[in-house]
N, CA, C and O atoms as a printed pandas DataFrame, in Angstrom:
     atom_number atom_name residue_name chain_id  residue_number  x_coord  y_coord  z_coord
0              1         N          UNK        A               1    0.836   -1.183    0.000
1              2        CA          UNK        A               1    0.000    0.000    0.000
2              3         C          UNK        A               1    0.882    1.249    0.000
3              4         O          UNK        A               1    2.025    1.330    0.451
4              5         N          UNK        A               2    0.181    2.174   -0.563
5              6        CA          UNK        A               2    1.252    3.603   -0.484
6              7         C          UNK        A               2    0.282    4.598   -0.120
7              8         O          UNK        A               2   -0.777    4.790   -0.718
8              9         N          UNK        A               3    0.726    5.274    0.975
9             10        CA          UNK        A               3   -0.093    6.266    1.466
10            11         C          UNK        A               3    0.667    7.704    1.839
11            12         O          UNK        A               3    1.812    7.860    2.265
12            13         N          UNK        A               4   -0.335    8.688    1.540
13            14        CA          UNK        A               4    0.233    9.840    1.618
14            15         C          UNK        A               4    0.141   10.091    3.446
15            16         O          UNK        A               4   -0.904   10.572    3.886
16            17         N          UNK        A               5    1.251    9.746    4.396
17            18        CA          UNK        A               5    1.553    9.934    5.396
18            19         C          UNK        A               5    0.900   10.906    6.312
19            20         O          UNK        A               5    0.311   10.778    7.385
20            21         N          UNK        A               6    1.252   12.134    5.389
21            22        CA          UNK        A               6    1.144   13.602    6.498
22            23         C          UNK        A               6   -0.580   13.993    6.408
23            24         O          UNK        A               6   -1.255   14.708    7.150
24            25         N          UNK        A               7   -0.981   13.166    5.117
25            26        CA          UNK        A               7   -2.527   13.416    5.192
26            27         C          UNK        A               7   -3.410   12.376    5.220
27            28         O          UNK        A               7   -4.506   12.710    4.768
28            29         N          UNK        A               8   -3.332   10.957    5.670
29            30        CA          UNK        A               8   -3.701    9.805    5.865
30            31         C          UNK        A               8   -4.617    9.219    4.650
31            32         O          UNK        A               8   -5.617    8.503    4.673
32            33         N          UNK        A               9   -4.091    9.637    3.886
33            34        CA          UNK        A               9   -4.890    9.229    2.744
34            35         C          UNK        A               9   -4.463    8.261    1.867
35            36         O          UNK        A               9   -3.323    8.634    1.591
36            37         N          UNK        A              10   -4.774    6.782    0.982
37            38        CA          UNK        A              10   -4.436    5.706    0.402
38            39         C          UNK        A              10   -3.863    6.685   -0.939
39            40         O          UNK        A              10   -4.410    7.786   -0.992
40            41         N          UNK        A              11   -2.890    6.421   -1.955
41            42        CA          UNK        A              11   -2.867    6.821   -3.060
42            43         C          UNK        A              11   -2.832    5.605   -4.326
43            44         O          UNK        A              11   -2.955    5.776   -5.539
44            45         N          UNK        A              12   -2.627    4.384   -3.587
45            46        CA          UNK        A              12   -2.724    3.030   -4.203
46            47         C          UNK        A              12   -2.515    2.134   -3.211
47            48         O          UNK        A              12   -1.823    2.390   -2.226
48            49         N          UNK        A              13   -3.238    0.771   -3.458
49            50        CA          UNK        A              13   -3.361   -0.701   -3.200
50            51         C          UNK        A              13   -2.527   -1.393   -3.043
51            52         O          UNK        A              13   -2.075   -1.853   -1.994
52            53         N          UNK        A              14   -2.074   -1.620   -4.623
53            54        CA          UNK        A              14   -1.216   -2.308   -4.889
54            55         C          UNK        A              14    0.308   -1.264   -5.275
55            56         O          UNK        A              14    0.257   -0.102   -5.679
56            57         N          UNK        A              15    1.486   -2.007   -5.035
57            58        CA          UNK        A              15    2.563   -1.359   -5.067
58            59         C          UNK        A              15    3.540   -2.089   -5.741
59            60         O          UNK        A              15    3.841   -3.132   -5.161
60            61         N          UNK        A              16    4.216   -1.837   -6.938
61            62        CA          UNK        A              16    5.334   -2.808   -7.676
62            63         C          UNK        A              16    6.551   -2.044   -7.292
63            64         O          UNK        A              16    6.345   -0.832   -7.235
64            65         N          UNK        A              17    7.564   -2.361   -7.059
65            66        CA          UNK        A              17    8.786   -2.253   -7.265
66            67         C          UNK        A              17    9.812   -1.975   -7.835
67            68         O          UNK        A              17   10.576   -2.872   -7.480
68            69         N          UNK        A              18   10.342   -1.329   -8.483
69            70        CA          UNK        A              18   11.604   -1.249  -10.133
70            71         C          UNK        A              18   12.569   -0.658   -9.374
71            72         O          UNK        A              18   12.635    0.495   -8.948
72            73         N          UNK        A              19   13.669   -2.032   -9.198
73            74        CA          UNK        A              19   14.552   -1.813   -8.275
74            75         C          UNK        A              19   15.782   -2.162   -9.904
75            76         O          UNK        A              19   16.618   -1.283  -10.109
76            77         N          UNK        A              20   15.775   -2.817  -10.426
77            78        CA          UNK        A              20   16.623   -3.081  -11.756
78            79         C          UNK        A              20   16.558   -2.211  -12.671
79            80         O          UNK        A              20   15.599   -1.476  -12.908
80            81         N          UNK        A              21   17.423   -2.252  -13.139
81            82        CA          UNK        A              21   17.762   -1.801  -14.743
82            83         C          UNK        A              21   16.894   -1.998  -15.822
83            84         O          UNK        A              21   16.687   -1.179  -16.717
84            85         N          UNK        A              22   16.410   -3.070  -15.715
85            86        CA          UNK        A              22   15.517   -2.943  -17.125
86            87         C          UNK        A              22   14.076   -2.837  -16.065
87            88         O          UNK        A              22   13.259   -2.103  -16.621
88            89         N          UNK        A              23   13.793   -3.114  -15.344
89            90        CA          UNK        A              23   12.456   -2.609  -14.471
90            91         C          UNK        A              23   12.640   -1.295  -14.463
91            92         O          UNK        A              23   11.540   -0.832  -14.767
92            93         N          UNK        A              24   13.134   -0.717  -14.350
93            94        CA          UNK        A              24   13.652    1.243  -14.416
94            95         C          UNK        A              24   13.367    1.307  -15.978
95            96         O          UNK        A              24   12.807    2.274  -16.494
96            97         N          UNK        A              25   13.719    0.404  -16.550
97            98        CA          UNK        A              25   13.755    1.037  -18.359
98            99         C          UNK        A              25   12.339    1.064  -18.794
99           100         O          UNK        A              25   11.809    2.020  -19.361
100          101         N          UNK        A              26   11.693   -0.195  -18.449
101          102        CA          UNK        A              26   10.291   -0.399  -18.887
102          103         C          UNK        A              26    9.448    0.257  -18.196
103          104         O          UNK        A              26    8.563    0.702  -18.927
104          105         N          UNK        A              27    9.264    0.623  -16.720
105          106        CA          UNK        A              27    8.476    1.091  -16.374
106          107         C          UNK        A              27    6.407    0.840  -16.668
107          108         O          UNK        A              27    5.756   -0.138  -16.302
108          109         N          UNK        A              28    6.061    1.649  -17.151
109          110        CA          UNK        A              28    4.575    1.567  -17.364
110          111         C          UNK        A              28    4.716    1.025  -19.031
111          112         O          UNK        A              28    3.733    0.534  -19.586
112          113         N          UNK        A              29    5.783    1.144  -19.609
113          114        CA          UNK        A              29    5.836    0.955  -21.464
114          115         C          UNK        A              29    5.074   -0.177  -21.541
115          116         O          UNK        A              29    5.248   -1.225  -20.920
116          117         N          UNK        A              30    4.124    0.116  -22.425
117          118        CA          UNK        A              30    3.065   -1.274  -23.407
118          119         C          UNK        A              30    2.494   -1.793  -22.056
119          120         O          UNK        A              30    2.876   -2.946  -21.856
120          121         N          UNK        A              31    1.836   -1.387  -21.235
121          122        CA          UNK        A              31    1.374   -1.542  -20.034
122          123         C          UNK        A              31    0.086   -1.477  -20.714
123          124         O          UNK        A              31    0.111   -1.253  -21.924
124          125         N          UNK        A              32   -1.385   -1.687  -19.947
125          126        CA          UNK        A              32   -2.682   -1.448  -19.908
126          127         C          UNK        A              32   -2.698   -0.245  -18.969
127          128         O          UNK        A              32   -1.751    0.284  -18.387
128          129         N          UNK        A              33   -3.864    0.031  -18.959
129          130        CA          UNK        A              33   -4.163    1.130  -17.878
130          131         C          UNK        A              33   -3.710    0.700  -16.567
131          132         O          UNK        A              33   -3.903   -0.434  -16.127
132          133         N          UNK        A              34   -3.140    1.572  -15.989
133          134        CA          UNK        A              34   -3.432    1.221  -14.203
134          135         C          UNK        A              34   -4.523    1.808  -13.600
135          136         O          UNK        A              34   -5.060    2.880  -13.881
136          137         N          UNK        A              35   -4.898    0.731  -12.452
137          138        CA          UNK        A              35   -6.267    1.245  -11.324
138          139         C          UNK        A              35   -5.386    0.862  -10.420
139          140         O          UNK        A              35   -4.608   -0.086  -10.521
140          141         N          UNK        A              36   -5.545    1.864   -9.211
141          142        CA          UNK        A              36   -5.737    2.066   -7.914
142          143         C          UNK        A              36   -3.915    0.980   -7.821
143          144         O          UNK        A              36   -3.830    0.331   -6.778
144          145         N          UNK        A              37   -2.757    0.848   -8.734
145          146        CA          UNK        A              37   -1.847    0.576   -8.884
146          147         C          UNK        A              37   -1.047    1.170   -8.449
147          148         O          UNK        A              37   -1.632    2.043   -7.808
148          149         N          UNK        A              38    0.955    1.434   -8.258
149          150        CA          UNK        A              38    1.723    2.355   -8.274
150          151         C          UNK        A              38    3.002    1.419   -8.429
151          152         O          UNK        A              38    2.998    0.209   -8.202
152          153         N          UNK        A              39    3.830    1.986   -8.748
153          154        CA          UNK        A              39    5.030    1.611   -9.727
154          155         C          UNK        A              39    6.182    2.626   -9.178
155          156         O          UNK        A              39    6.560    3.630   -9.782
156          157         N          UNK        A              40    6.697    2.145   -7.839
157          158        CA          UNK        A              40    7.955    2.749   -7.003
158          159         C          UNK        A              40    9.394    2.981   -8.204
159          160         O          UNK        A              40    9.436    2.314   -9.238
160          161         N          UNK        A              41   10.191    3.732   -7.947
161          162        CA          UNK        A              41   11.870    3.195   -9.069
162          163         C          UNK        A              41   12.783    3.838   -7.664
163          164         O          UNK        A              41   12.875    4.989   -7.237
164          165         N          UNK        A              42   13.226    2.879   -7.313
165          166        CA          UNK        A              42   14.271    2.788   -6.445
166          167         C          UNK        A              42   15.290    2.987   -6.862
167          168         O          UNK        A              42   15.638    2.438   -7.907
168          169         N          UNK        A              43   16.200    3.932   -6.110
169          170        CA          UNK        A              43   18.117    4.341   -6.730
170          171         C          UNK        A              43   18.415    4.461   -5.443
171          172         O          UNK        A              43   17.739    4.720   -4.447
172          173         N          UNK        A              44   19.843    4.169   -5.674
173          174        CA          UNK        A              44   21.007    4.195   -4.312
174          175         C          UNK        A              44   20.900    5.354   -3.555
175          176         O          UNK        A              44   20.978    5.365   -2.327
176          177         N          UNK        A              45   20.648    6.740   -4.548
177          178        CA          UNK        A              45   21.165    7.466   -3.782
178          179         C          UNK        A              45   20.217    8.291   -4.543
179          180         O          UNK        A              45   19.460    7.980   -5.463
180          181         N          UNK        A              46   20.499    9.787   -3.757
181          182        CA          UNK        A              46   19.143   10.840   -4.453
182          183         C          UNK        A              46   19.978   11.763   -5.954
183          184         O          UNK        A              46   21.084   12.279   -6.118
184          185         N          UNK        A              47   19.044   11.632   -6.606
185          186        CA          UNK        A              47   20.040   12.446   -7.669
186          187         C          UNK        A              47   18.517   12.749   -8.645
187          188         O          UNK        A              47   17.327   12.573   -8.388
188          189         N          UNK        A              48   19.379   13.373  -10.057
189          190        CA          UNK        A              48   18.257   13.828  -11.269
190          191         C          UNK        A              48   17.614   12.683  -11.728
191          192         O          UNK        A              48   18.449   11.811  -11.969
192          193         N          UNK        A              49   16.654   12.385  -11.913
193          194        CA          UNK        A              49   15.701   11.186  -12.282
194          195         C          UNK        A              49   15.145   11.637  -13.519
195          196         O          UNK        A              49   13.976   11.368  -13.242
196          197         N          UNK        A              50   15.084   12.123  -14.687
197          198        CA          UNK        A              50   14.725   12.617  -16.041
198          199         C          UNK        A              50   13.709   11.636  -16.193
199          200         O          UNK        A              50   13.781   10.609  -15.518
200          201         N          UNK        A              51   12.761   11.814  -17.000
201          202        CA          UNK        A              51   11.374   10.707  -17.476
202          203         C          UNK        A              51   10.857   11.369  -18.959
203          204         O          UNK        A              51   10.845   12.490  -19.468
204          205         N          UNK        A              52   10.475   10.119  -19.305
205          206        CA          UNK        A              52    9.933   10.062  -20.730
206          207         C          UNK        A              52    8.640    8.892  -20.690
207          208         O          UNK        A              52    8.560    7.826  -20.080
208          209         N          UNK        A              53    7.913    9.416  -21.390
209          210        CA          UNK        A              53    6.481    8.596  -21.303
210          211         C          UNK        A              53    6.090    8.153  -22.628
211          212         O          UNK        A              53    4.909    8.018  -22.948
212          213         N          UNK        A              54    7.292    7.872  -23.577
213          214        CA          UNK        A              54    7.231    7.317  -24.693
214          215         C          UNK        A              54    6.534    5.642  -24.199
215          216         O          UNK        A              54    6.751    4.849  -23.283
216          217         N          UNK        A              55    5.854    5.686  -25.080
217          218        CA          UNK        A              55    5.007    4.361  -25.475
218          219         C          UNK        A              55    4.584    3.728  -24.017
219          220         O          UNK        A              55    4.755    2.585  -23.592
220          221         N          UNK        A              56    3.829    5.138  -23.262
221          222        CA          UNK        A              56    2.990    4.736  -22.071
222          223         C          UNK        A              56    1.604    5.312  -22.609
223          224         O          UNK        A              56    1.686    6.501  -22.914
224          225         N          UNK        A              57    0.631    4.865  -22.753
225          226        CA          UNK        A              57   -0.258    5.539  -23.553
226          227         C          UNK        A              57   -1.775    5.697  -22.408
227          228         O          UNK        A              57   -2.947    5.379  -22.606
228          229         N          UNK        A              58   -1.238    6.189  -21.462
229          230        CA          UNK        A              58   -2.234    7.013  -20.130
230          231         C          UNK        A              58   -1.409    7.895  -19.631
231          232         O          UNK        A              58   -0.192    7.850  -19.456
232          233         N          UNK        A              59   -2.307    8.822  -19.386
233          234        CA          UNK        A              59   -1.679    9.891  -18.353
234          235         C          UNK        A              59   -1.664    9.759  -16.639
235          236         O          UNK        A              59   -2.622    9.579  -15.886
236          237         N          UNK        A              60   -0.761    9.858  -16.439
237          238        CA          UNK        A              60    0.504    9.687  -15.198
238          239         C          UNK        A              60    0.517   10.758  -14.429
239          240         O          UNK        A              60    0.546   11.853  -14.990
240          241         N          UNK        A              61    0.494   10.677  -12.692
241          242        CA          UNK        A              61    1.061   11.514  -11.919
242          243         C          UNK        A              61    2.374   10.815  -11.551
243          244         O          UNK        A              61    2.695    9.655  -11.810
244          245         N          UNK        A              62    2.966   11.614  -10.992
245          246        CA          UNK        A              62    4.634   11.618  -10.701
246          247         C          UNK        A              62    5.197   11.913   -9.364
247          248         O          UNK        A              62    5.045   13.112   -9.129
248          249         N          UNK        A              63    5.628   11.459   -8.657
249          250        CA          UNK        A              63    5.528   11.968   -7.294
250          251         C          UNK        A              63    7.317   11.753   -7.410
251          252         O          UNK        A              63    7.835   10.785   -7.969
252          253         N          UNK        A              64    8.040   12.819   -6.789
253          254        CA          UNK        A              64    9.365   12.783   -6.879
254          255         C          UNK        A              64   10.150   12.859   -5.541
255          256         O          UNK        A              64   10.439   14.021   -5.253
256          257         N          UNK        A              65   10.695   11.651   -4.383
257          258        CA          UNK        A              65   10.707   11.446   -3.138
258          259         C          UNK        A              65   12.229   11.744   -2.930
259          260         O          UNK        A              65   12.968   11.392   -3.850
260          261         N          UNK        A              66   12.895   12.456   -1.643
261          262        CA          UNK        A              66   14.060   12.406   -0.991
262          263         C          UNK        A              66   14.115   10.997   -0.510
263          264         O          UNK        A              66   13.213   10.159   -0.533
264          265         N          UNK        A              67   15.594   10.865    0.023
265          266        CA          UNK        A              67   15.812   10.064    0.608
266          267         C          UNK        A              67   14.519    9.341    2.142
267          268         O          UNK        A              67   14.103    8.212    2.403
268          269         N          UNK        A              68   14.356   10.402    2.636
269          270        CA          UNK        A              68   13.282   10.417    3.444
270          271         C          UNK        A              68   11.605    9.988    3.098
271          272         O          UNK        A              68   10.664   10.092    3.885
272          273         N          UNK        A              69   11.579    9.704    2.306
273          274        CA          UNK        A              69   10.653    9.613    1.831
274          275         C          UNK        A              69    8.961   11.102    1.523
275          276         O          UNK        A              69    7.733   11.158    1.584
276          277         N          UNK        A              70   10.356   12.100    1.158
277          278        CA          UNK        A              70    9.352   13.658    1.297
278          279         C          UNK        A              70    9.511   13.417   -0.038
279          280         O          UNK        A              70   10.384   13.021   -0.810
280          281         N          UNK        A              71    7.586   14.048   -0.063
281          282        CA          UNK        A              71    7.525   14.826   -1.865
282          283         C          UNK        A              71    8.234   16.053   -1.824
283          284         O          UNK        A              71    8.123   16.947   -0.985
284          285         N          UNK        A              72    8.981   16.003   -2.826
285          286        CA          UNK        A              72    9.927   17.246   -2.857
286          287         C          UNK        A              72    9.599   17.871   -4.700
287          288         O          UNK        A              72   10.338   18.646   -5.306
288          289         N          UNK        A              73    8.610   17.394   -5.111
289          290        CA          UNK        A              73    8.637   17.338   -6.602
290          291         C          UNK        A              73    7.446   16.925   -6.736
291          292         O          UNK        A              73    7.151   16.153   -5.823
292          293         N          UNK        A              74    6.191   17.186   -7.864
293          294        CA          UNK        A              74    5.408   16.798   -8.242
294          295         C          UNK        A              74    4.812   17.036  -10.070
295          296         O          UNK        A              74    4.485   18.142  -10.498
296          297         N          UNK        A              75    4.789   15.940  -10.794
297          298        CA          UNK        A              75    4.037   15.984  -11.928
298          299         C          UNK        A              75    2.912   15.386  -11.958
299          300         O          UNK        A              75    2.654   14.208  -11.713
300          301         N          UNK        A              76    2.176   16.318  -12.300
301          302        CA          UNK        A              76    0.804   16.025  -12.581
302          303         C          UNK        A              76    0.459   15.648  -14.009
303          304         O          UNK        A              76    1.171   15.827  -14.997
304          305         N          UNK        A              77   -0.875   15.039  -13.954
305          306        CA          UNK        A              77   -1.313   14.682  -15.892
306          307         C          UNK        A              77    0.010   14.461  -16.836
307          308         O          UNK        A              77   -0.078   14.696  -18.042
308          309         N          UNK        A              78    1.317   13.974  -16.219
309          310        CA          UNK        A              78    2.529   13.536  -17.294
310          311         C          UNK        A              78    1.637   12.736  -18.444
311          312         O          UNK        A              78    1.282   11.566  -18.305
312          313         N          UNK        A              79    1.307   13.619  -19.689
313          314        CA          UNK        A              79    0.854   13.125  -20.555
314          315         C          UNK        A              79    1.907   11.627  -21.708
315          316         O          UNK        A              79    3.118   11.459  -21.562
316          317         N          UNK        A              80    1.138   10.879  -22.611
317          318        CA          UNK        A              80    1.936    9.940  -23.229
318          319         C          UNK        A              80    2.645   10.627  -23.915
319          320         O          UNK        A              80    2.357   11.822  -23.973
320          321         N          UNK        A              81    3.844   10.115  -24.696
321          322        CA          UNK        A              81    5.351   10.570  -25.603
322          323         C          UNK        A              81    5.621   12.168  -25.535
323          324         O          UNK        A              81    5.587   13.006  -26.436
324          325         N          UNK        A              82    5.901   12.294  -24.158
325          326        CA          UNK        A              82    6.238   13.852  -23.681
326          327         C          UNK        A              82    7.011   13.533  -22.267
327          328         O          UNK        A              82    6.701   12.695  -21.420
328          329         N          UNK        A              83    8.310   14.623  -22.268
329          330        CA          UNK        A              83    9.531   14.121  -21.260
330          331         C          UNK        A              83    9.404   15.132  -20.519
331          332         O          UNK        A              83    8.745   16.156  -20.701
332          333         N          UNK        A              84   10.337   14.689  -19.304
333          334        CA          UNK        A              84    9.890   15.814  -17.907
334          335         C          UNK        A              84   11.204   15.637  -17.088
335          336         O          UNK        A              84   11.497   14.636  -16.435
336          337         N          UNK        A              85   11.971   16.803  -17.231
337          338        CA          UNK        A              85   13.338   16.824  -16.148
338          339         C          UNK        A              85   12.885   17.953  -15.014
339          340         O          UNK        A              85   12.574   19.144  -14.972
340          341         N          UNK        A              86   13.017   17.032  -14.290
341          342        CA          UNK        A              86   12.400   17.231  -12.425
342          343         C          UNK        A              86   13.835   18.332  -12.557
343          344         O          UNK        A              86   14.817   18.283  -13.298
344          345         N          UNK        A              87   13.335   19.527  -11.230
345          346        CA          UNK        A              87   14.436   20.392  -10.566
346          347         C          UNK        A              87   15.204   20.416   -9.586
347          348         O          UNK        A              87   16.053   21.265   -9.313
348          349         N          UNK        A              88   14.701   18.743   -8.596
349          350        CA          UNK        A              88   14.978   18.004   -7.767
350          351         C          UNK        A              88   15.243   16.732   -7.640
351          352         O          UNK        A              88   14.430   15.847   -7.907
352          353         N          UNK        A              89   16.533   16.520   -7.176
353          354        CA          UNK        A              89   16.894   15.223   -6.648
354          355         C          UNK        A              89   16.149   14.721   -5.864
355          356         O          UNK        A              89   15.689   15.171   -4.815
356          357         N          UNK        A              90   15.908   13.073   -6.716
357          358        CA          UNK        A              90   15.168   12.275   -5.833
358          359         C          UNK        A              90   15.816   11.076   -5.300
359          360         O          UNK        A              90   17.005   10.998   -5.609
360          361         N          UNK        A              91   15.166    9.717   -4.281
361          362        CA          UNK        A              91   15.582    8.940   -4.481
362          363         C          UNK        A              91   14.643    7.642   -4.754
363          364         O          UNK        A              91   14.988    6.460   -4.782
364          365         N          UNK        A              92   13.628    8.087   -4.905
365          366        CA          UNK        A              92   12.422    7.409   -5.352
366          367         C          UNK        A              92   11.442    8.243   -6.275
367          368         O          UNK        A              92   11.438    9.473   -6.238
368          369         N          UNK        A              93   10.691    7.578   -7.027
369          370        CA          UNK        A              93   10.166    8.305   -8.180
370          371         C          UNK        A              93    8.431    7.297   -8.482
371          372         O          UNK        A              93    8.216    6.245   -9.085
372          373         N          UNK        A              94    7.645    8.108   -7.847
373          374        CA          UNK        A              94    6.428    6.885   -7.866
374          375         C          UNK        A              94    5.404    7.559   -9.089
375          376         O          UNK        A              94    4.954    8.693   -9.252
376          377         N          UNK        A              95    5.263    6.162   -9.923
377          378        CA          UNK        A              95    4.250    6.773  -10.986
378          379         C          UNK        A              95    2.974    6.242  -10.496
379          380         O          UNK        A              95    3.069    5.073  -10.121
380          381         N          UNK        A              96    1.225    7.021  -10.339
381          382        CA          UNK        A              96    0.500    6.672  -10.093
382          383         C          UNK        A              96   -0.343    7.105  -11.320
383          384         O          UNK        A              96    0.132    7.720  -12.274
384          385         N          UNK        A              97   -2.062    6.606  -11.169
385          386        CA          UNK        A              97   -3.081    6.716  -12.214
386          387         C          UNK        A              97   -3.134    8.340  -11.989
387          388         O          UNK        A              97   -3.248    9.036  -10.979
388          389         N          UNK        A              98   -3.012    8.599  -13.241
389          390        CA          UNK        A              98   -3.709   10.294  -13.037
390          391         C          UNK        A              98   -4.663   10.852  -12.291
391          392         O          UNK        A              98   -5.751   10.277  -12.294
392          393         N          UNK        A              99   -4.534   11.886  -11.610
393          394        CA          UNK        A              99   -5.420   12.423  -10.291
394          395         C          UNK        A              99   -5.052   11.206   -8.951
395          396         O          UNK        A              99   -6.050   11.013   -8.256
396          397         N          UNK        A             100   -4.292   10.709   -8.683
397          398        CA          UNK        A             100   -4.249    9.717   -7.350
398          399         C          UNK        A             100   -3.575   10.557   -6.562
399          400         O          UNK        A             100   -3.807   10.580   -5.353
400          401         N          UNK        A             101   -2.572   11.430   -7.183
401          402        CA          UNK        A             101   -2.054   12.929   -5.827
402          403         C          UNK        A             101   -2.482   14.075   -6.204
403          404         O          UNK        A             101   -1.770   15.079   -6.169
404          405         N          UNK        A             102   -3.812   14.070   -6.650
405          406        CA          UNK        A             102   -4.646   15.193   -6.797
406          407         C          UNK        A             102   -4.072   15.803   -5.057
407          408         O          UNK        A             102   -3.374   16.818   -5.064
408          409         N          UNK        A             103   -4.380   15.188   -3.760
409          410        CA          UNK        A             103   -4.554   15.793   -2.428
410          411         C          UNK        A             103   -2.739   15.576   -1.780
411          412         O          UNK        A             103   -2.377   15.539   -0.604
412          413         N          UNK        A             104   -2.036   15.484   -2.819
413          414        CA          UNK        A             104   -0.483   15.663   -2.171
414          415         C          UNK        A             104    0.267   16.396   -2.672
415          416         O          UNK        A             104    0.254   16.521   -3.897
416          417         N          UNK        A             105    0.967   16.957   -2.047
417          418        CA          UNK        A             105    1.401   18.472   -1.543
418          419         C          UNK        A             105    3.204   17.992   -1.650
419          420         O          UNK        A             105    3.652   16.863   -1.451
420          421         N          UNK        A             106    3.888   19.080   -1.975
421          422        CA          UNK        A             106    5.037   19.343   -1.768
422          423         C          UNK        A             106    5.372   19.379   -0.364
423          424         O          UNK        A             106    4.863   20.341    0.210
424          425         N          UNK        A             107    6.392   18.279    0.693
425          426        CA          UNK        A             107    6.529   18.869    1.804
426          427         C          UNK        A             107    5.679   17.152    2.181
427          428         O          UNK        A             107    6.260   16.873    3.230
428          429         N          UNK        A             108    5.221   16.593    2.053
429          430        CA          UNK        A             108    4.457   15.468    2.398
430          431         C          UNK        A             108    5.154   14.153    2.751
431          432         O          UNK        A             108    6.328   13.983    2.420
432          433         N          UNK        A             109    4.584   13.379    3.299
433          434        CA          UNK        A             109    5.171   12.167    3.498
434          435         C          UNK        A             109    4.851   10.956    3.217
435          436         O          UNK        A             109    4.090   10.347    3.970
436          437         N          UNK        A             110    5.394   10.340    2.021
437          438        CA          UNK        A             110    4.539    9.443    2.056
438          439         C          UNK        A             110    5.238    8.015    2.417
439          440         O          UNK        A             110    6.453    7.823    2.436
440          441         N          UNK        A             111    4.145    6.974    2.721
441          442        CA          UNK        A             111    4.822    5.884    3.010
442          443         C          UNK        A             111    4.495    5.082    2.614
443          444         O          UNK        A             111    3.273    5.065    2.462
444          445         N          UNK        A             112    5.400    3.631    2.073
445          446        CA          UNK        A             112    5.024    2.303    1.586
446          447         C          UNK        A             112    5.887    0.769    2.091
447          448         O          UNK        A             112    6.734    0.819    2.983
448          449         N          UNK        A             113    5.719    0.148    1.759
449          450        CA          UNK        A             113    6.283   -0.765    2.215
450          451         C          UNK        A             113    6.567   -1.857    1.218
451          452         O          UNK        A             113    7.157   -2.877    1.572
């Protein structure tokens, strides 16, 4: 489950993982829609996380996490085959169904497991 911490609210159910290299590459690509889904990308350390939504064909929120697990970054409606370089280092990068952090805030906490 992944929940927005500081405001007790669910933002998804279910929670996948992309701790690899090619799990980082593929991401949502040639995917179906997601419901009530989320799709974590785990890195060592916090740094620039750049994204491209080539051949994801739904629109995407973006939640862009510190080490701590703070939103420090947010994309909203990341539309399909259109790229997005964040202004913040992250060290997690969670893609959810469009509108799922409609109610999360810069400064937030979220948590998963």
């Amino acid at each position: 489950m992944l929940k927005n911490a500081s405001k007790g609210n669910v933002l998804a159910n279910d929670v996948e993982f992309c701790r690899s290299l090619f799990s980082k590459a593929f991401g949502l690509m040639f995917r179906k829609k997601i419901k009530d889904r989320a799709l974590v990308f785990v890195f060592s350390d916090e740094q620039p996380v750049p994204l491209h939504n080539l051949f994801v064909f739904q629109v995407i929120d973006v939640l862009f996490l510190n080490a701590k697990k703070q939103a420090v970054e947010i994309k909203r409606n990341f539309r399909p085959f259109t790229f997005y370089s964040p202004k913040r280092r992250a060290m997690y990068v969670v893609e959810l169904p469009a509108g799922a952090a409609k109610n999360t805030s810069i400064g937030d906490m979220i948590s998963f497991k």
